[in-house]
BANUVEX-95604 format. One record per residue (C-alpha): residue number from 1; residue in one letter; z, x, y; chain. Coordinates in Angstrom, 1 decimal, decimal comma. Layout:
// BANUVEX-95604
[rec NUM 'A' [Z X Y] 'A']
...
***
This chain:
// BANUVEX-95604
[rec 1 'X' [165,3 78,3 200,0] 'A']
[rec 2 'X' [166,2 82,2 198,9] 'A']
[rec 3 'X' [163,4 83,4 197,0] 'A']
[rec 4 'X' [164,4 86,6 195,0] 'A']
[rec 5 'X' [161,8 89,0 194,1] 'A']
[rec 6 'X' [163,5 90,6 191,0] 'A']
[rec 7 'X' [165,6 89,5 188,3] 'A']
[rec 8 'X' [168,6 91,7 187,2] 'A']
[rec 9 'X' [169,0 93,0 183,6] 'A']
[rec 10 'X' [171,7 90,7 182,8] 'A']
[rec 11 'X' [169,5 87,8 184,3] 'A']
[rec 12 'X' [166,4 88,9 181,9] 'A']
[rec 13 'X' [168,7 89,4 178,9] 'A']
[rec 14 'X' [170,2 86,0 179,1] 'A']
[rec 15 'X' [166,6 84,0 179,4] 'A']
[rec 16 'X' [164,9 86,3 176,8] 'A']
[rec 17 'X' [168,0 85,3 174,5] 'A']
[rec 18 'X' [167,6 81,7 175,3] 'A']
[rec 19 'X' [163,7 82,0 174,6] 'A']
[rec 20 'X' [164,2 83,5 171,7] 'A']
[rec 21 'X' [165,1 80,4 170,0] 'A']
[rec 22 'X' [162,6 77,8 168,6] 'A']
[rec 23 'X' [164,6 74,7 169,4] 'A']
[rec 24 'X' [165,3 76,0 173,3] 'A']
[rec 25 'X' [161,5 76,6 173,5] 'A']
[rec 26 'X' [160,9 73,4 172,6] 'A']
[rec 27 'X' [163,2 71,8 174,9] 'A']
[rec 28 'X' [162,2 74,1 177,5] 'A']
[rec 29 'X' [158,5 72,5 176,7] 'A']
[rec 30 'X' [159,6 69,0 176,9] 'A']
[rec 31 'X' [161,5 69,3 180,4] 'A']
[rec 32 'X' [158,8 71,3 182,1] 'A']
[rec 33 'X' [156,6 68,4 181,7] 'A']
[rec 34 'X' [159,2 65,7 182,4] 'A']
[rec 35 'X' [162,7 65,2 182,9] 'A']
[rec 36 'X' [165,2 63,8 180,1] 'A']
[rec 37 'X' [168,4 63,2 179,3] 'A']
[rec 38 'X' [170,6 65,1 176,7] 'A']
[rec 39 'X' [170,6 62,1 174,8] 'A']
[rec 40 'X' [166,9 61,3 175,0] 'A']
[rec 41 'X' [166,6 65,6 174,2] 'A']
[rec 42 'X' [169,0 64,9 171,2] 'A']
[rec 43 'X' [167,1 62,3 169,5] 'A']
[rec 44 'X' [163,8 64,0 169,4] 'A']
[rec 45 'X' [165,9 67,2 167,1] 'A']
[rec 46 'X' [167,4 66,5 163,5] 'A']
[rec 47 'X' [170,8 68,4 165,0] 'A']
[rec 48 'X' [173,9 66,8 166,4] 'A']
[rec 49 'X' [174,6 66,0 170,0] 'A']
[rec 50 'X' [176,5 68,5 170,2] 'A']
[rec 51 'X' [173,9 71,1 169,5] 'A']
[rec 52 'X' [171,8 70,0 171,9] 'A']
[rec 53 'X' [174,4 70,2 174,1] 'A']
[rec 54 'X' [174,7 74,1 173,6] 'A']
[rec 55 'X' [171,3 74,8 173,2] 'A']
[rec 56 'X' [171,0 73,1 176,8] 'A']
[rec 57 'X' [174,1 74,6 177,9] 'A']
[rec 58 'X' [172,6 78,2 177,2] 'A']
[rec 59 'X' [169,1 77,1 179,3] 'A']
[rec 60 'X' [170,8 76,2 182,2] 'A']
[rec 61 'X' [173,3 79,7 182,0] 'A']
[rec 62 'X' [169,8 81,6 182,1] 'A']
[rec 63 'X' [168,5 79,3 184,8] 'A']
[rec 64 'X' [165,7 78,0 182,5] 'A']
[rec 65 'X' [166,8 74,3 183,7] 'A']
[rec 66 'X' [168,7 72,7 185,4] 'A']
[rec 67 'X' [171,3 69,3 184,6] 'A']
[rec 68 'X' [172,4 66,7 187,1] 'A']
[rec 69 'X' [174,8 63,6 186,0] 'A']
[rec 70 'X' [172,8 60,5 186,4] 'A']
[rec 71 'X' [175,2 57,8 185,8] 'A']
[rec 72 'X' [176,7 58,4 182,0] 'A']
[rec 73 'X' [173,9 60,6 181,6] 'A']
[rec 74 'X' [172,8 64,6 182,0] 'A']
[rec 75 'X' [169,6 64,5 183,3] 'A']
[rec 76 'X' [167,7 68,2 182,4] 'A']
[rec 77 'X' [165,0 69,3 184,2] 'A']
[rec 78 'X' [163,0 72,3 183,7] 'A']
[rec 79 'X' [163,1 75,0 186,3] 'A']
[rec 80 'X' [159,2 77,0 187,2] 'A']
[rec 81 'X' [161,1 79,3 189,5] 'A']
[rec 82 'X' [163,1 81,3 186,9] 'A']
[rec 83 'X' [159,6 81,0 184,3] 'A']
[rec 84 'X' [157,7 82,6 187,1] 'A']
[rec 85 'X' [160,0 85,2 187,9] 'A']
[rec 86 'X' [159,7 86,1 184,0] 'A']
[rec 87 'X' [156,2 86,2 184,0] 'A']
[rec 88 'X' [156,5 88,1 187,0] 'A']
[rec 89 'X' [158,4 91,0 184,9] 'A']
[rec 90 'X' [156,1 90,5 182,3] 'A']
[rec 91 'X' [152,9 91,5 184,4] 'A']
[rec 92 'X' [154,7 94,2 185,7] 'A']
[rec 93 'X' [155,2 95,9 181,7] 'A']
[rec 94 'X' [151,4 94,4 181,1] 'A']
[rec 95 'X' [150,1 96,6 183,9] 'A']
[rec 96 'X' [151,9 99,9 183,1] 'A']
[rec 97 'X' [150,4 99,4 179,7] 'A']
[rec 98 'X' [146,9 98,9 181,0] 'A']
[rec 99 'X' [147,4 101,7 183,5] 'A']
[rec 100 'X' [148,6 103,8 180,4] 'A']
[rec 101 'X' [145,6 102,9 178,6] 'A']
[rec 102 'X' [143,2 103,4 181,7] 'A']
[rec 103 'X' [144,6 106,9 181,6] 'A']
[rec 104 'X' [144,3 107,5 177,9] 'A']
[rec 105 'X' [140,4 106,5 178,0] 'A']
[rec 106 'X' [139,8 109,2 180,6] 'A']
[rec 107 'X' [141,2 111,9 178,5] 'A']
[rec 108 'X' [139,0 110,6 175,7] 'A']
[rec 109 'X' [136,0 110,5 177,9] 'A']
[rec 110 'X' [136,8 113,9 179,2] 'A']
[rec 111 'X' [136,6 115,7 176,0] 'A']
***
């Protein structure tokens, strides 16, 4: 198993995009606690197939989850790795804030 310590720009622009939709959220929600099929994924949205389809279709190009045939079916299951490497990146901004902040409060104090 390759375990990649950063993620690219292109890699971070694609899953923000796909994050930045409600329905993909919520599908990315559903698979990280279980596995389902497209057509189990589809039932639970007021959208067509199709849609769902997409919407799944743009997880899986930001490697949000992952789809294997099972039978007739898609199965879509939700990947931690690429979630942890976002969090990652998102610690990383958190702490230049804090360290930012840290700095600003000891001007403050100094005057």
């Amino acid at each position: 198993m390759v375990v990649r310590l950063e993620l690219g720009d292109a890699e971070v622009d694609r899953i923000f995009r796909a994050l930045a939709d409600v329905t993909r959220r919520d599908i990315l929600r559903r698979t990280m606690a279980g596995e389902a099929s497209v057509s189990q994924l589809a039932a639970a949205y007021n959208m067509s197939f199709a849609a769902i389809q997409k919407h799944v279709g743009v997880l899986e190009g930001a490697g949000l989850v992952t789809k294997k045939p099972l039978g007739r079916e898609r199965i879509v299951r939700g990947n931690p790795e690429t979630i942890r490497q976002a969090q990652d990146l998102l610690n990383r901004y958190a702490e230049i804030w804090r360290s930012r902040i840290d700095r600003l409060d000891t001007l403050l104090a100094e005057d």
